[in-house]
LUMVO-287903 format. One record per residue: residue number from 0; residue in one letter; chain; x, y, z of N, C-alpha, C in turn. Coordinates in nm, 3 decimals. Example, Ala and Ser with C-alpha at 12.3 -4.5 7.8 and 13.67 -1.06 7.14 Angstrom:
// residues 2
+-----+--------+--------+---------+---------+---------+---------+---------+---------+---------+---------+---------+
| num | residu | chaine |    n_xx |    n_yy |    n_zz |   ca_xx |   ca_yy |   ca_zz |    c_xx |    c_yy |    c_zz |
+-----+--------+--------+---------+---------+---------+---------+---------+---------+---------+---------+---------+
|   0 |      A |      A |   1.319 |  -0.569 |   0.780 |   1.230 |  -0.450 |   0.780 |   1.320 |  -0.330 |   0.780 |
|   1 |      S |      A |   1.285 |  -0.225 |   0.708 |   1.367 |  -0.106 |   0.714 |   1.290 |   0.003 |   0.787 |
+-----+--------+--------+---------+---------+---------+---------+---------+---------+---------+---------+---------+
//
This chain:
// residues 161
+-----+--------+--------+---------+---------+---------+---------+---------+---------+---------+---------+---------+
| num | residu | chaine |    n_xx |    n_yy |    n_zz |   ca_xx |   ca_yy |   ca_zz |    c_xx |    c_yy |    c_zz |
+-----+--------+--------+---------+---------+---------+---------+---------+---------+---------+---------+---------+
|   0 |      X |      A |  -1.946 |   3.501 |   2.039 |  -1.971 |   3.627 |   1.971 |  -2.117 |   3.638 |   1.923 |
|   1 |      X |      A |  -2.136 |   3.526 |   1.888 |  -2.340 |   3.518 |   1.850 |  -2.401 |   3.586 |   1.928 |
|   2 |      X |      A |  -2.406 |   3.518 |   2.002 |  -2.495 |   3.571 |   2.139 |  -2.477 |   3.704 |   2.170 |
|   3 |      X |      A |  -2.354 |   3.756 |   2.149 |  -2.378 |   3.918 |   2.182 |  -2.405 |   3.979 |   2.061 |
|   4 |      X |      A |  -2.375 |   3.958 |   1.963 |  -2.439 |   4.006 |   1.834 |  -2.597 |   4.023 |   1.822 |
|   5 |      X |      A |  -2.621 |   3.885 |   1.905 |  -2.821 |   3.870 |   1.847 |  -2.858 |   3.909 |   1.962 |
|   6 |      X |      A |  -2.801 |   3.925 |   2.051 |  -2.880 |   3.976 |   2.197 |  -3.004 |   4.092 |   2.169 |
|   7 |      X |      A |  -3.076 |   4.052 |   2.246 |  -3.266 |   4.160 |   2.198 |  -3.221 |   4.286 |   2.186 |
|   8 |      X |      A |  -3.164 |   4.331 |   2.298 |  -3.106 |   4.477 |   2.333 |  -3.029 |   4.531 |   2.208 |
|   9 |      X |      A |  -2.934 |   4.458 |   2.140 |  -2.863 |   4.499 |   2.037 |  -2.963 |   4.545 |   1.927 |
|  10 |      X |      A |  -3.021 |   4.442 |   1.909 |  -3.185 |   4.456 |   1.805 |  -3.235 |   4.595 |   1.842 |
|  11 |      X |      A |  -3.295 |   4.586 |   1.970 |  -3.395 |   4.710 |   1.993 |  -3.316 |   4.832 |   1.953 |
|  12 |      X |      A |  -3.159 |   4.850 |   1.963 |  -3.072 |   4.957 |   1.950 |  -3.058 |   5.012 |   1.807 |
|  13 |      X |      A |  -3.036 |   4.880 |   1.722 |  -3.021 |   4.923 |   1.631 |  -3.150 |   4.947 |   1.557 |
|  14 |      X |      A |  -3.266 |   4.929 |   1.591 |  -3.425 |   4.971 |   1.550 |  -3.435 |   5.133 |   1.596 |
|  15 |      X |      A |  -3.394 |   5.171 |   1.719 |  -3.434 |   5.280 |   1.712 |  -3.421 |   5.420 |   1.638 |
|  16 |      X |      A |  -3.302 |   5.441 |   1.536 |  -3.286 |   5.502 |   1.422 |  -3.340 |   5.486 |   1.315 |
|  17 |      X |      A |  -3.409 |   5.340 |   1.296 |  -3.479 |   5.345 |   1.177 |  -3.604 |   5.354 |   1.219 |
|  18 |      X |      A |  -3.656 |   5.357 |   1.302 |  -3.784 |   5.365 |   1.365 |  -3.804 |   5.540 |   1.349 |
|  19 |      X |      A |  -3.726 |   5.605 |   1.376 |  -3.715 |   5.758 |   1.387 |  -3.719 |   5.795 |   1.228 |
|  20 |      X |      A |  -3.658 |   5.725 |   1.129 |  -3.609 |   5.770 |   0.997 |  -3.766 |   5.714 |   0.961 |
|  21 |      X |      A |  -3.837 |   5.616 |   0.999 |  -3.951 |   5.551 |   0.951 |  -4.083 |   5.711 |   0.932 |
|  22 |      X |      A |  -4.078 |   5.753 |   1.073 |  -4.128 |   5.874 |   1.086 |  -4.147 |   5.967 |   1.014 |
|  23 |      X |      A |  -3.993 |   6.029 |   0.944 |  -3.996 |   6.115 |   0.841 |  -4.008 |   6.083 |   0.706 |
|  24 |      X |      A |  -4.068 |   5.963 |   0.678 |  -4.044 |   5.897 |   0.556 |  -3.969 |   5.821 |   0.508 |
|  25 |      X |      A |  -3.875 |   5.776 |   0.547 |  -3.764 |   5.666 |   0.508 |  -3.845 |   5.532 |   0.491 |
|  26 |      X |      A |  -3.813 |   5.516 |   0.415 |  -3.869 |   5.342 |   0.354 |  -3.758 |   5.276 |   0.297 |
|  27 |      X |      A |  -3.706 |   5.187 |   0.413 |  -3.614 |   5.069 |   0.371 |  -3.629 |   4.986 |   0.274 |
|  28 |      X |      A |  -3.497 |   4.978 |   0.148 |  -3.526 |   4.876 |   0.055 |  -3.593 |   4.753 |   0.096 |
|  29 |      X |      A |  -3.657 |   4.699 |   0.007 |  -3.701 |   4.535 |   0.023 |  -3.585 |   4.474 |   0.046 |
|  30 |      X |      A |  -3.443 |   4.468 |  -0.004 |  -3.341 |   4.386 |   0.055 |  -3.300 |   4.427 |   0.173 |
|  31 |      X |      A |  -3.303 |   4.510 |   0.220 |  -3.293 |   4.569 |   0.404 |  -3.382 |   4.489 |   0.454 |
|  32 |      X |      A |  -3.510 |   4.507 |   0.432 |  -3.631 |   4.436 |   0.499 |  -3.597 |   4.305 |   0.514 |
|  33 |      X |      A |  -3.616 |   4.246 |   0.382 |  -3.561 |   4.080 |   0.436 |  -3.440 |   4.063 |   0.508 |
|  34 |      X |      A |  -3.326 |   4.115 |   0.489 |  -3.209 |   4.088 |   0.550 |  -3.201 |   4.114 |   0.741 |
|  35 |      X |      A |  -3.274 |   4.220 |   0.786 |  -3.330 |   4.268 |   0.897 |  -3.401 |   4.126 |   0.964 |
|  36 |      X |      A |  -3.544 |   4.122 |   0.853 |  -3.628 |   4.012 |   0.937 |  -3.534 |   3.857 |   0.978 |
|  37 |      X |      A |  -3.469 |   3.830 |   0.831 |  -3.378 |   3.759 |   0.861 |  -3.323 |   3.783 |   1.035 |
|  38 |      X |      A |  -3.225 |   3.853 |   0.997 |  -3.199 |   3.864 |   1.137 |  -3.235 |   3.888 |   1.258 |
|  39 |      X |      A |  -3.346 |   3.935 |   1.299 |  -3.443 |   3.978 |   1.421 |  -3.487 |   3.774 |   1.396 |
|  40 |      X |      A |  -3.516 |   3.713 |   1.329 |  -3.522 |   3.578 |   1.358 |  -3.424 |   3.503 |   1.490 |
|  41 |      X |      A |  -3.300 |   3.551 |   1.451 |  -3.195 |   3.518 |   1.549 |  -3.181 |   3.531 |   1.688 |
|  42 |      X |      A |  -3.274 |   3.657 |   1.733 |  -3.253 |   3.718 |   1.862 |  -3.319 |   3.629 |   1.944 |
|  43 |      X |      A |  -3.341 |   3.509 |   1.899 |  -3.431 |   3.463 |   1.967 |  -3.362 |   3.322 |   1.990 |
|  44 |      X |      A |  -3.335 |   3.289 |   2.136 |  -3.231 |   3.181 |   2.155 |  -3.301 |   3.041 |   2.082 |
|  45 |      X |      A |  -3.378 |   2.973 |   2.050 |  -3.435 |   2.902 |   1.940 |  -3.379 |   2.923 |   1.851 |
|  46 |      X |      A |  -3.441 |   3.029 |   1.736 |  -3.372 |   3.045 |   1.664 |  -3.190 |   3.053 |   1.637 |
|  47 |      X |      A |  -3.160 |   3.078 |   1.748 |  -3.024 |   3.088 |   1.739 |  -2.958 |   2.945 |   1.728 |
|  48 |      X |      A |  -3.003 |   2.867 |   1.833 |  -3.002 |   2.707 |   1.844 |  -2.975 |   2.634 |   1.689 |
|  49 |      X |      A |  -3.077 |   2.668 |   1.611 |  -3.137 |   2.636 |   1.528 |  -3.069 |   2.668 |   1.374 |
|  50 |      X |      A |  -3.009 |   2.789 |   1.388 |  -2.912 |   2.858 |   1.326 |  -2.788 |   2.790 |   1.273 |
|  51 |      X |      A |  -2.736 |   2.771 |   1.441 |  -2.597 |   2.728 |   1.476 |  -2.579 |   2.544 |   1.438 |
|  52 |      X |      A |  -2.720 |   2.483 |   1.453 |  -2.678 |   2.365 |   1.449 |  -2.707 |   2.346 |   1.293 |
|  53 |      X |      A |  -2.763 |   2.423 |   1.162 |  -2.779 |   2.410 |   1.053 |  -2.643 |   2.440 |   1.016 |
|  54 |      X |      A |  -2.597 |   2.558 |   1.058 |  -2.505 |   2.582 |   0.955 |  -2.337 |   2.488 |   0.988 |
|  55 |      X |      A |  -2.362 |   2.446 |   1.105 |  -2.290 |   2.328 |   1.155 |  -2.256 |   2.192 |   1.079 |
|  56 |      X |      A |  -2.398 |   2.176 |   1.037 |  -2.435 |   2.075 |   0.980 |  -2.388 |   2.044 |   0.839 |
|  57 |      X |      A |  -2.381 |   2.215 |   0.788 |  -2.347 |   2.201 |   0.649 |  -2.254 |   2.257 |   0.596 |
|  58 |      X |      A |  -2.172 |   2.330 |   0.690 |  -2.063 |   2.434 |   0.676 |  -1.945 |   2.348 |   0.772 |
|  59 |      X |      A |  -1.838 |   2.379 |   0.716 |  -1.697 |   2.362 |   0.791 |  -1.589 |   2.438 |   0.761 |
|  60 |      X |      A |  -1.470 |   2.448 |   0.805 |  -1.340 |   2.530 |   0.801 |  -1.332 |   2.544 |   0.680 |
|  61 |      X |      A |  -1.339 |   2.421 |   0.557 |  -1.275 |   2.439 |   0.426 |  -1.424 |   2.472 |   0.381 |
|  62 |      X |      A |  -1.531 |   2.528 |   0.415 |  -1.642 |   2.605 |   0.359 |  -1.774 |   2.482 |   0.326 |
|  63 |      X |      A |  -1.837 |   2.503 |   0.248 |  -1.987 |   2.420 |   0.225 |  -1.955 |   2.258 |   0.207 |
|  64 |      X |      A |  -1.996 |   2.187 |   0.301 |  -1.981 |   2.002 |   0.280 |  -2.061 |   1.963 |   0.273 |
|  65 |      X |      A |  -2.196 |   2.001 |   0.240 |  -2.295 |   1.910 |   0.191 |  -2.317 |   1.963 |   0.076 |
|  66 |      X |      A |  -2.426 |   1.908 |  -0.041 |  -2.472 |   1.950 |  -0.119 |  -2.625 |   1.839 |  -0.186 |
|  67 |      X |      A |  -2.700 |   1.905 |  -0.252 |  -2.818 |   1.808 |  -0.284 |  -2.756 |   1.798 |  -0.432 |
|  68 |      X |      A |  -2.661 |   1.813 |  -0.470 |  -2.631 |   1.773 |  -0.627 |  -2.663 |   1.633 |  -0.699 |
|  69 |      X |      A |  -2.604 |   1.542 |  -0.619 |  -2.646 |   1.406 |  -0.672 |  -2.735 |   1.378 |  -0.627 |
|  70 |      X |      A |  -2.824 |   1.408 |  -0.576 |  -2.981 |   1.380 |  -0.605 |  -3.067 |   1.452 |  -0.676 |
|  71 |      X |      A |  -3.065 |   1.513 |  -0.708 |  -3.141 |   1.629 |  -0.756 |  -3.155 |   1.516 |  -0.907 |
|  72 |      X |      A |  -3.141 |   1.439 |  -0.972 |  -3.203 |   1.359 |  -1.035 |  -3.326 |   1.299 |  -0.967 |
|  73 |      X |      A |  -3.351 |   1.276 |  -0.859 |  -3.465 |   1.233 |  -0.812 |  -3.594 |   1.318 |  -0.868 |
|  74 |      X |      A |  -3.552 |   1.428 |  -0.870 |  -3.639 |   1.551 |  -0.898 |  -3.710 |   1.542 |  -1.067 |
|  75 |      X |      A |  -3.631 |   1.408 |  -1.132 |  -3.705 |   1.470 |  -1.265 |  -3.860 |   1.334 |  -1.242 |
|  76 |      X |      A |  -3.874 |   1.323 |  -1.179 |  -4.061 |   1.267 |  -1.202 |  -4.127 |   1.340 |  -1.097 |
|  77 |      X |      A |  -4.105 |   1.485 |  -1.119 |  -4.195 |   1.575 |  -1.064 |  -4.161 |   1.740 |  -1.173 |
|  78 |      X |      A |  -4.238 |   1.809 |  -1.219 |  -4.228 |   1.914 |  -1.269 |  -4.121 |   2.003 |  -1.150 |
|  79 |      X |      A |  -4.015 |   2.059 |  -1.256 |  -3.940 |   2.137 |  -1.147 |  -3.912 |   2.288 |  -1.239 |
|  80 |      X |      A |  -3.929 |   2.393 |  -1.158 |  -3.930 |   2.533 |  -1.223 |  -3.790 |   2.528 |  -1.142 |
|  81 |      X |      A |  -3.712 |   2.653 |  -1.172 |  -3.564 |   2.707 |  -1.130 |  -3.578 |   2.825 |  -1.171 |
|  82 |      X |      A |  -3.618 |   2.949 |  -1.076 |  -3.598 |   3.075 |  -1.096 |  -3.519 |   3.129 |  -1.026 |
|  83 |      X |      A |  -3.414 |   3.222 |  -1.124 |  -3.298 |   3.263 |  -1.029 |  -3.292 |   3.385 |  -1.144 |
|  84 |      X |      A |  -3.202 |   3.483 |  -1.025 |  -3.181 |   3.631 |  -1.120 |  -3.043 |   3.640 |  -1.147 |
|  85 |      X |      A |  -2.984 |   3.702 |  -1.274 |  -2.893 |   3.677 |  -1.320 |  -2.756 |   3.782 |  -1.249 |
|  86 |      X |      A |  -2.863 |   3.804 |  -1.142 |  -2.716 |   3.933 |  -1.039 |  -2.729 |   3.905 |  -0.917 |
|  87 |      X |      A |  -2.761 |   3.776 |  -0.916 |  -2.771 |   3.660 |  -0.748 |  -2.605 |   3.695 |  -0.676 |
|  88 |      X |      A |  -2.599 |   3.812 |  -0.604 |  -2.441 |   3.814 |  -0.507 |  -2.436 |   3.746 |  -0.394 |
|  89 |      X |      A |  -2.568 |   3.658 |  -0.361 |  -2.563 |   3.568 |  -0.303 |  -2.587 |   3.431 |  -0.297 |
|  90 |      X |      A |  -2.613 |   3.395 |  -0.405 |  -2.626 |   3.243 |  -0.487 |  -2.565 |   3.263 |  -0.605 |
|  91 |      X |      A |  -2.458 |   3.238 |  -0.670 |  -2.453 |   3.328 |  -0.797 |  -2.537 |   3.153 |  -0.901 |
|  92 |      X |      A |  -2.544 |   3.244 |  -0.988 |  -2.672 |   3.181 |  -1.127 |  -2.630 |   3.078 |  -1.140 |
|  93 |      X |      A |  -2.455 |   3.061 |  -1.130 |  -2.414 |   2.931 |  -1.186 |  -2.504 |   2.813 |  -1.155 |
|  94 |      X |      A |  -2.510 |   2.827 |  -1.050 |  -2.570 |   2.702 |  -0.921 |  -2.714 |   2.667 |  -1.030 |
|  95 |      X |      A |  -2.797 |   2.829 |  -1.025 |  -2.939 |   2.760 |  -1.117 |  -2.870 |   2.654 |  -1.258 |
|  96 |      X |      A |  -2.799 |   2.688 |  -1.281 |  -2.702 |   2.621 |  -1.467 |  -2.727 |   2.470 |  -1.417 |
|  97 |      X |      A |  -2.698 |   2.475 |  -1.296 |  -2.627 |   2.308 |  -1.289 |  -2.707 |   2.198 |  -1.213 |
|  98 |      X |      A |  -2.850 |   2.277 |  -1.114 |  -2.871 |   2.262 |  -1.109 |  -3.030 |   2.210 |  -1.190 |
|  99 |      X |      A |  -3.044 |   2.314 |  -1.319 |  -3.141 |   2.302 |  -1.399 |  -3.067 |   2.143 |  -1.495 |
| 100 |      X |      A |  -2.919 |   2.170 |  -1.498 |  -2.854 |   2.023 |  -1.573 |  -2.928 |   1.931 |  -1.511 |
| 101 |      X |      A |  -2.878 |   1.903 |  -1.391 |  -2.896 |   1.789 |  -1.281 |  -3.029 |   1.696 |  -1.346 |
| 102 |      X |      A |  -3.146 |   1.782 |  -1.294 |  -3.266 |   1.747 |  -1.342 |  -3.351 |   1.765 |  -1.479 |
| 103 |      X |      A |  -3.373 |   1.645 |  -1.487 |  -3.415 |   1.614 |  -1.623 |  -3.583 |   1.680 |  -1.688 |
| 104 |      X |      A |  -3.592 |   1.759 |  -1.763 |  -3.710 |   1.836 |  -1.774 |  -3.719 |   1.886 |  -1.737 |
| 105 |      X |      A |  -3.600 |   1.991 |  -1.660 |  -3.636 |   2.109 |  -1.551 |  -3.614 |   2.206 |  -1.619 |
| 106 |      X |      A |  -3.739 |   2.323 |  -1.590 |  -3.734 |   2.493 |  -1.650 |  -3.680 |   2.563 |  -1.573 |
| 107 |      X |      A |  -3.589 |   2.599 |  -1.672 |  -3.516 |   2.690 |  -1.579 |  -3.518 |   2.836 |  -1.638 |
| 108 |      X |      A |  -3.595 |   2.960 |  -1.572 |  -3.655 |   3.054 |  -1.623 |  -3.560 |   3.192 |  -1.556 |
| 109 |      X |      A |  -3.409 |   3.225 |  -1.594 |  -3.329 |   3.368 |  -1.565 |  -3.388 |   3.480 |  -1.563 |
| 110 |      X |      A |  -3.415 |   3.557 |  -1.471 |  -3.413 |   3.702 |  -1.467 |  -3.323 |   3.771 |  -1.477 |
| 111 |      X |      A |  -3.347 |   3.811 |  -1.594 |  -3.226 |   3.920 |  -1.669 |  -3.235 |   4.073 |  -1.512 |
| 112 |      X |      A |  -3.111 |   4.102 |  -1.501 |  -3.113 |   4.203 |  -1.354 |  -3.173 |   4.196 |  -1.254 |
| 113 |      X |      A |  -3.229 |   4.053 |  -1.247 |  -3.241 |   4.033 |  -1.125 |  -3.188 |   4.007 |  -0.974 |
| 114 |      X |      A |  -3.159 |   4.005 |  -0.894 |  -3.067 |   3.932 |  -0.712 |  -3.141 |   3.817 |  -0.723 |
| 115 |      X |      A |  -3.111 |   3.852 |  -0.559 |  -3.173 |   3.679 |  -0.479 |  -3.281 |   3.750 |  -0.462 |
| 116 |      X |      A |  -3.375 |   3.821 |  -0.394 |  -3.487 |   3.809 |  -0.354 |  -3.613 |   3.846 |  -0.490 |
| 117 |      X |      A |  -3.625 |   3.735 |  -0.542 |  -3.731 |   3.744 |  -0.659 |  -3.833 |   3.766 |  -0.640 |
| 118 |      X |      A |  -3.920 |   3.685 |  -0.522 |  -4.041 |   3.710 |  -0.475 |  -4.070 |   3.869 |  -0.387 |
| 119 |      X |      A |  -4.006 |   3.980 |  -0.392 |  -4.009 |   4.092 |  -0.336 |  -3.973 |   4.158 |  -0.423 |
| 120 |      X |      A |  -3.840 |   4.190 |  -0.503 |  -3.755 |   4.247 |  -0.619 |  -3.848 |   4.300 |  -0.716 |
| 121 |      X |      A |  -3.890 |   4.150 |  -0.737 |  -3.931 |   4.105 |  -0.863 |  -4.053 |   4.051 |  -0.916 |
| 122 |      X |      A |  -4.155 |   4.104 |  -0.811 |  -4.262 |   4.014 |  -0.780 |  -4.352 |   4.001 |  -0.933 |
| 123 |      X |      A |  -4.340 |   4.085 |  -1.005 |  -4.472 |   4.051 |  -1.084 |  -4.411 |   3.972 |  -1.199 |
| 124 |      X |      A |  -4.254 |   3.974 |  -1.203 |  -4.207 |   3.885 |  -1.327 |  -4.202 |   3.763 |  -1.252 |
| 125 |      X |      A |  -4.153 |   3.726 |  -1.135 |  -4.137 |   3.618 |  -1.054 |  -4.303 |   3.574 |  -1.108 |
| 126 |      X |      A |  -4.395 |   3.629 |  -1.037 |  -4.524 |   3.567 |  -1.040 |  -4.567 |   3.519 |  -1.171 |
| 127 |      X |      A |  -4.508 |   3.612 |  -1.334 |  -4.582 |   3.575 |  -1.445 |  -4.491 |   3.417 |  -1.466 |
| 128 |      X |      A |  -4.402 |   3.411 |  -1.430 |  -4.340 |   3.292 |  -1.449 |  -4.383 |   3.253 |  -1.369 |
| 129 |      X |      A |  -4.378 |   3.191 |  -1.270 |  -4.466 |   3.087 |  -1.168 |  -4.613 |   3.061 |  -1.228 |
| 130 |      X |      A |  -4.696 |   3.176 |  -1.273 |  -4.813 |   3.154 |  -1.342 |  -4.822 |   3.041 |  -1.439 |
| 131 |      X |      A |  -4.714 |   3.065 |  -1.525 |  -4.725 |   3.056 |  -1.654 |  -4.672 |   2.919 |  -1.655 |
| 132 |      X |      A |  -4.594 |   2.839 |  -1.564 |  -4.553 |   2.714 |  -1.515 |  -4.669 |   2.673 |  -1.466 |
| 133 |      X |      A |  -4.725 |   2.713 |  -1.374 |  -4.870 |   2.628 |  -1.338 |  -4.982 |   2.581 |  -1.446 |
| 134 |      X |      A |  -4.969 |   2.700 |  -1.497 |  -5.107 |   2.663 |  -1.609 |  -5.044 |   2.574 |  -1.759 |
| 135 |      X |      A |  -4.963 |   2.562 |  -1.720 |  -4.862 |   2.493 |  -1.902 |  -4.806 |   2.360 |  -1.851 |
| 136 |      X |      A |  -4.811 |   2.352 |  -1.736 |  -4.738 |   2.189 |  -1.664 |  -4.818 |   2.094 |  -1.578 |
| 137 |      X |      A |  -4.837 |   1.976 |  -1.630 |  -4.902 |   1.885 |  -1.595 |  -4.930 |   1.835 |  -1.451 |
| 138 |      X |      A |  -5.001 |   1.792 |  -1.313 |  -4.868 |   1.793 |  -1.241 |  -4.864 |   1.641 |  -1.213 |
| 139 |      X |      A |  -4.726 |   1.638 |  -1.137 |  -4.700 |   1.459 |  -1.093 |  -4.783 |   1.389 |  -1.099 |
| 140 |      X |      A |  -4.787 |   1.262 |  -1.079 |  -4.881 |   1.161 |  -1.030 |  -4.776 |   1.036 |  -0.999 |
| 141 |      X |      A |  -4.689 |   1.059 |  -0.905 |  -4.589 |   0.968 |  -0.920 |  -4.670 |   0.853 |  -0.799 |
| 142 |      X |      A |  -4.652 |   0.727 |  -0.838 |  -4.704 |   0.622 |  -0.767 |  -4.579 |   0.613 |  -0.658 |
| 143 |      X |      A |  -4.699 |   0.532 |  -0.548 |  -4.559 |   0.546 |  -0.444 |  -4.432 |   0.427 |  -0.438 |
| 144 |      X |      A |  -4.484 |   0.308 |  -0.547 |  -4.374 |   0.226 |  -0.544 |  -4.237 |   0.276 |  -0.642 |
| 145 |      X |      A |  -4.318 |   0.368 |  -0.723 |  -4.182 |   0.423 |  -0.803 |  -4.113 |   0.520 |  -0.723 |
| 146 |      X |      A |  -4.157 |   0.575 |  -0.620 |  -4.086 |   0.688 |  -0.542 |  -3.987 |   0.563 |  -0.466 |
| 147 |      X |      A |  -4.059 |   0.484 |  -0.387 |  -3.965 |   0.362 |  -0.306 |  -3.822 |   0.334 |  -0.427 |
| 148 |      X |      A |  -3.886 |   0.310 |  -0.565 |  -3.760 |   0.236 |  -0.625 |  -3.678 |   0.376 |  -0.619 |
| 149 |      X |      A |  -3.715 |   0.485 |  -0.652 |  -3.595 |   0.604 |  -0.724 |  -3.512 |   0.630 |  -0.575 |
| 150 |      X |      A |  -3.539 |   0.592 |  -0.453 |  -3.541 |   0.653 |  -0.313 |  -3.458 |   0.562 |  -0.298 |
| 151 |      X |      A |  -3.431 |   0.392 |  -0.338 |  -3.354 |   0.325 |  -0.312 |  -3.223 |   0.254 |  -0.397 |
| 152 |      X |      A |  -3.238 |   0.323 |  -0.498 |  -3.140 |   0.281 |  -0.629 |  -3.020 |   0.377 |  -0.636 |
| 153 |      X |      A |  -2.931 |   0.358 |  -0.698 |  -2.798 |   0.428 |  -0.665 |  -2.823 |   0.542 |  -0.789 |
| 154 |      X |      A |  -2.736 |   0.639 |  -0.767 |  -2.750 |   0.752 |  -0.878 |  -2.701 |   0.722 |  -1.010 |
| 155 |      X |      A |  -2.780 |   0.789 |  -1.114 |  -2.702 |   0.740 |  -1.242 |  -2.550 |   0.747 |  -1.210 |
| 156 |      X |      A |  -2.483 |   0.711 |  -1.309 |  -2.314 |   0.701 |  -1.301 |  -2.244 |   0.816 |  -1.324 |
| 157 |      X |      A |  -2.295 |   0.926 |  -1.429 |  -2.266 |   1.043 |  -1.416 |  -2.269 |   1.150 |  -1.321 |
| 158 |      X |      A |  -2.393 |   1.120 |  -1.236 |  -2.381 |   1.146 |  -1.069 |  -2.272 |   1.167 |  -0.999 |
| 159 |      X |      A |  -2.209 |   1.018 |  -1.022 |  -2.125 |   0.992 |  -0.905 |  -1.967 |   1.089 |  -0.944 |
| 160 |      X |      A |  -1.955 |   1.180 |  -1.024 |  -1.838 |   1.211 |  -1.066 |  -1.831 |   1.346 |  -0.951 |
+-----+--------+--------+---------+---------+---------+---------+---------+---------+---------+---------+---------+
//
């Protein structure tokens, strides 16, 4: 079914109405736009490849089987920001909650009415926060034998639950 879904032809078909609406003025939301480019990514048997063997990788019948949860302690000897909007219908916020837990010293900065696409949505609050993390946070200097030890030691014990 992929393949006839992402086929070029399907693409070019469904472009040519908005290409016409582009004409008279129609300007597609920023979440159209990404969701579109998103997909015009696909039409492209690479990409499709590429697609299929990710979500393979991390998806199955009973839904998502991987996750970076128990590591995401690795993450606290590096400054970590977590921006997420608080009307994510496609990540919902929880995930930022638990994942800002996970890691130790991590900012975790909510956009009140915000989605998923922050960097487009949301660009100038996205940006004053990203700013305002750069210039207020130190950055790493993690030596590389301490990366070897954190890379080879088992997760705290609360991890493992």
């Amino acid at each position: 079914m992929l393949p006839l879904l992402l086929h070029p032809r399907i693409r070019e078909a469904a472009e040519w109405p908005g290409g016409v609406a582009k004409r008279v003025g129609w300007r597609p939301s920023i979440n159209l736009t990404e969701v579109w480019r998103s997909y015009t990514t696909l039409t492209d048997r690479h990409g499709q490849m590429a697609f299929v063997n990710t979500v393979r990788s991390v998806i199955d019948i009973a839904g998502q089987r991987v996750s970076a949860h128990d590591r995401l302690y690795l993450a606290a000897a590096v400054p970590t920001l977590i921006v997420w909007g608080d009307r994510d219908r496609i990540i919902p916020v929880e995930h930022a909650y638990r994942a800002a837990e996970a890691i130790p010293g991590a900012r975790l900065e909510v956009l009140k009415g915000a989605g998923h696409f922050l960097p487009w949505r949301n660009a100038d609050r996205f940006l004053a926060v990203l700013e305002d993390f750069l210039k207020s946070t130190t950055p790493a200097n993690v030596p590389d034998d301490q990366w070897r030890k954190l890379l080879t030691s088992a997760p705290p014990d609360d991890e493992l639950e």
